[in-house]
TIROLUM-626631 format. One line per field, with one value per atom (N, C-alpha, C, O): residue in one letter; atom name; x, y, z. Coordinates in steps of 0.2 Angstrom, whole numbers, plus 5000, padded with zeros to 4 digits. Example, Ala and Ser with C-alpha at 12.3 -4.5 7.8 and 13.67 -1.06 7.14 Angstrom:
% residues 2
firo: c(A:A:A:A:S:S:S:S)
drenvex: c(N:CA:C:O:N:CA:C:O)
x: c(5066:5062:5066:5071:5064:5068:5064:5067)
y: c(4972:4978:4984:4983:4989:4995:5000:5006)
z: c(5039:5039:5039:5042:5035:5036:5039:5040)
% end
This chain:
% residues 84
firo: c(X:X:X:X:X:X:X:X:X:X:X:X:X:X:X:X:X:X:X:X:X:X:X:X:X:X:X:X:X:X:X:X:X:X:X:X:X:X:X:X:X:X:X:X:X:X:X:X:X:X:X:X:X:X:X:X:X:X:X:X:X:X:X:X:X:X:X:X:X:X:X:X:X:X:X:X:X:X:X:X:X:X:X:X:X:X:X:X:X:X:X:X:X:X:X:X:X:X:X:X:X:X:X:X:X:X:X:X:X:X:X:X:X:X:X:X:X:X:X:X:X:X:X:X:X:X:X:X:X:X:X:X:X:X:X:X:X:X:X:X:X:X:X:X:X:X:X:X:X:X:X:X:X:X:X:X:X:X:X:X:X:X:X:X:X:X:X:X:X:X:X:X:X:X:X:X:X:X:X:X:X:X:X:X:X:X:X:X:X:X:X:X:X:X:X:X:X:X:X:X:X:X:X:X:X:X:X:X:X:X:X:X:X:X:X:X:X:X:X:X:X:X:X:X:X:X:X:X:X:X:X:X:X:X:X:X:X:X:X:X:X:X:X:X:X:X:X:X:X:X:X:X:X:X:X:X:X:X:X:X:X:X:X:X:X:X:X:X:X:X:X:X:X:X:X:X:X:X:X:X:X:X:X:X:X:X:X:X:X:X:X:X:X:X:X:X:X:X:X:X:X:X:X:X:X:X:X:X:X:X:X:X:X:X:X:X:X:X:X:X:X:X:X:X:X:X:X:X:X:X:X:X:X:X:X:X)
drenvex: c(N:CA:C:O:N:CA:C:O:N:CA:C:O:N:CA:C:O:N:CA:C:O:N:CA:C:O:N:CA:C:O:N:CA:C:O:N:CA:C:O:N:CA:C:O:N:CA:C:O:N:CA:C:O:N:CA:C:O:N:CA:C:O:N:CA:C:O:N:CA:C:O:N:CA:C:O:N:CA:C:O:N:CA:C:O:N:CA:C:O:N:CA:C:O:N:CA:C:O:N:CA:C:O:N:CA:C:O:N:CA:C:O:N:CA:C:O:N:CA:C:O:N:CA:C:O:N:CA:C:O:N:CA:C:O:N:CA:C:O:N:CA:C:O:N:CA:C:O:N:CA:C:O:N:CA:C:O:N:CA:C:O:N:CA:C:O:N:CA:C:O:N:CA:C:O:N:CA:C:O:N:CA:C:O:N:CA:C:O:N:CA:C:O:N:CA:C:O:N:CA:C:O:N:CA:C:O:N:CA:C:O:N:CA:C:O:N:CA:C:O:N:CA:C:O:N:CA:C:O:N:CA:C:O:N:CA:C:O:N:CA:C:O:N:CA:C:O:N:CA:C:O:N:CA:C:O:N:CA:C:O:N:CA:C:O:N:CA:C:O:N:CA:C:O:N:CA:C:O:N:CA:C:O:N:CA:C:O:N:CA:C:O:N:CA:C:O:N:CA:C:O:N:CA:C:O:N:CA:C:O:N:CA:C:O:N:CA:C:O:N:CA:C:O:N:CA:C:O:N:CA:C:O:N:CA:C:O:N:CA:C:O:N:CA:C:O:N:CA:C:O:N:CA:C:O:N:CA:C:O:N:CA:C:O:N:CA:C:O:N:CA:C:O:N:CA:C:O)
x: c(5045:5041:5040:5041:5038:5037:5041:5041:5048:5053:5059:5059:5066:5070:5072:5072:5073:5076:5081:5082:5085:5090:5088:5091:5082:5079:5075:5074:5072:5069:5074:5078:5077:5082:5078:5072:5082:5080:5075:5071:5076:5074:5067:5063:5067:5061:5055:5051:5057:5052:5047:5047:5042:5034:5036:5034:5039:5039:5044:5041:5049:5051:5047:5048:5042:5040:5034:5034:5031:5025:5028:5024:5034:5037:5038:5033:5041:5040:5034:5033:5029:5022:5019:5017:5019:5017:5020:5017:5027:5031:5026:5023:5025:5022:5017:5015:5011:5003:5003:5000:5006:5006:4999:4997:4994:4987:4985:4989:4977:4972:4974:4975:4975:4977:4972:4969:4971:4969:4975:4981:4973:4978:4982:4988:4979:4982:4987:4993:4985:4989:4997:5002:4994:4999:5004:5009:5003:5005:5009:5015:5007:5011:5019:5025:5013:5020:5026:5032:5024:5029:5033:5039:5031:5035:5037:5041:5035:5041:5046:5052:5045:5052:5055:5061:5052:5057:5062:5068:5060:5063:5066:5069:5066:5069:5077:5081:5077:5081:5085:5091:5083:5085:5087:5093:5083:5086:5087:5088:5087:5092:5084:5080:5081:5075:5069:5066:5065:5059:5053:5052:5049:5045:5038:5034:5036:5028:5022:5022:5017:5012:5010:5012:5010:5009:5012:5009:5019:5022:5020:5020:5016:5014:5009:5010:5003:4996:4998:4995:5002:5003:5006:5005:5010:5014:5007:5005:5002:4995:4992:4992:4990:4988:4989:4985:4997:4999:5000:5000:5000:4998:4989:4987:4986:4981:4978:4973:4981:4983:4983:4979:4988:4993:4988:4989:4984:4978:4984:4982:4988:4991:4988:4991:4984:4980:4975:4973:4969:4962:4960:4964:4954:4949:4943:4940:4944:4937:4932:4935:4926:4921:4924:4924:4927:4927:4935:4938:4937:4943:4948:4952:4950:4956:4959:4956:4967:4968:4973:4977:4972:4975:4981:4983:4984:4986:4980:4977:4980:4978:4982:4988:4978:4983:4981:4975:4984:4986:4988:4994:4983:4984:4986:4985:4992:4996:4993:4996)
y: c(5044:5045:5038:5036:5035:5028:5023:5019:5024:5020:5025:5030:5021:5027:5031:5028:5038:5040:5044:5045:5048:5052:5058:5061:5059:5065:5062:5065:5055:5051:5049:5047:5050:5044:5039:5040:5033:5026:5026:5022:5029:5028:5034:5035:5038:5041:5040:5044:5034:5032:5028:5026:5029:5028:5019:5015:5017:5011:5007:5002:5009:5009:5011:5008:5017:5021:5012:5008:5013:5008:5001:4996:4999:4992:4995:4993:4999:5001:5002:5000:5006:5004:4997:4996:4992:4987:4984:4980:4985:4980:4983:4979:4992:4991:4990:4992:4988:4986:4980:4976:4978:4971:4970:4964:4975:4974:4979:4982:4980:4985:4993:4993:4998:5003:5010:5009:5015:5019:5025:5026:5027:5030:5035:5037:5038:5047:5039:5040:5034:5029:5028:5030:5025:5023:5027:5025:5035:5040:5041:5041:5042:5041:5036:5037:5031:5025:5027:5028:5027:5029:5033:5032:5041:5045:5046:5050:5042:5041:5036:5038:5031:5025:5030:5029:5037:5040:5044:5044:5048:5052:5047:5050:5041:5038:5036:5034:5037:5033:5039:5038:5044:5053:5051:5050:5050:5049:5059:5063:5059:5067:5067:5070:5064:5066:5065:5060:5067:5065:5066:5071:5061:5060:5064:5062:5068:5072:5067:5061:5070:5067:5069:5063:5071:5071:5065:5061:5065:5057:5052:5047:5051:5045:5043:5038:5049:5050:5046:5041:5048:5047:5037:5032:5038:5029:5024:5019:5027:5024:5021:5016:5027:5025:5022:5020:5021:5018:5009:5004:5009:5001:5001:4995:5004:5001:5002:4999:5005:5003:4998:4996:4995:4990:4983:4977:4986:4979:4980:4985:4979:4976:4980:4978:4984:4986:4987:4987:4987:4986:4992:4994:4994:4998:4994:4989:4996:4991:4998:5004:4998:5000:5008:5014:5005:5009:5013:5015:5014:5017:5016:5020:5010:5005:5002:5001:5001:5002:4994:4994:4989:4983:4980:4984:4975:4973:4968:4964:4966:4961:4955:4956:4950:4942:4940:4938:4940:4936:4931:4929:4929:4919:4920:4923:4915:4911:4906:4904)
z: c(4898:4905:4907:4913:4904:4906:4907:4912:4901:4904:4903:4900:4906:4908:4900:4895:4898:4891:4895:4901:4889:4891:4896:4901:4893:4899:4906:4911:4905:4914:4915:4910:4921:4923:4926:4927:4928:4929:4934:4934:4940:4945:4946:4951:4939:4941:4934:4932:4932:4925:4930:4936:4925:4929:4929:4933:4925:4927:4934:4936:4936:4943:4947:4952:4947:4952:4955:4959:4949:4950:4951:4951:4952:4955:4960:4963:4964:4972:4974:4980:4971:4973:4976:4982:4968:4970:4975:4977:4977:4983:4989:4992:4992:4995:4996:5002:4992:4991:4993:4991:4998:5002:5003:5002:5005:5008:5005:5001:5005:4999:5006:5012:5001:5004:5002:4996:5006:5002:4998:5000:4992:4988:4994:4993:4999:5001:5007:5008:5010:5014:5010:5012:5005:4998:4996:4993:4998:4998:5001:5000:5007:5014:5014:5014:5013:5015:5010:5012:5002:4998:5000:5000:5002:5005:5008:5007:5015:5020:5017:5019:5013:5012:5008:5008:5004:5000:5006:5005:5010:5015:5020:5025:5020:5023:5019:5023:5013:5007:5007:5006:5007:5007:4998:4997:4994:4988:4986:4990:4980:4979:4974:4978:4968:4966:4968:4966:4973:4977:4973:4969:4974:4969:4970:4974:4967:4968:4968:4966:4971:4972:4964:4964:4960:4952:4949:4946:4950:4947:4949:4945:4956:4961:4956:4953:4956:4952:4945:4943:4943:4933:4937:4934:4943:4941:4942:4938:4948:4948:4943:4941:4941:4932:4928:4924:4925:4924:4926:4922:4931:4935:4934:4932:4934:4932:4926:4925:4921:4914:4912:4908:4914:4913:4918:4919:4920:4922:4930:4933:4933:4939:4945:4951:4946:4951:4950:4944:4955:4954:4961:4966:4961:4967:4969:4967:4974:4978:4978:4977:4980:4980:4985:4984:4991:4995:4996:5001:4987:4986:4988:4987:4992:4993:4985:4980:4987:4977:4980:4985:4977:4978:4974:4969:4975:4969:4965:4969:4956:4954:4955:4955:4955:4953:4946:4945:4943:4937:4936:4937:4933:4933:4925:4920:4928:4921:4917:4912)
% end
């Protein structure tokens, strides 16, 4: 699930989903926005496996697992900076 196995293929392991995410967290978004945008660039891509708002939910979580996204107060979801 997280990364590609013989049953995830590559392009729907939570780990790709959540690199397309963050590409497009350019600005603090709210999650149903973040939504949005992802799912238009999927319907625009006309990929063959579209991804559910349940997969979206699980890549989320997983980036903030992983520390690389944070929330503000007022449910906008960011990306973190990570100092080296």
């Amino acid at each position: 699930m997280l990364l590609p196995t013989k049953g995830v293929s590559p392009d729907r392991a939570l780990i790709t989903i959540g690199s397309e995410l963050l590409e497009e967290l350019r600005d603090p978004l709210s999650v149903s926005a973040l939504w949005r945008r992802y799912d238009s660039r999927q319907r625009e891509a006309k990929t063959s496996g579209r991804i559910t708002f349940d997969w979206f939910s699980l890549a989320l979580a997983t980036l903030y697992a992983m520390g690389l996204i944070d929330m503000f107060d007022d449910g906008r979801v960011r990306r973190t900076h990570v100092s080296h």
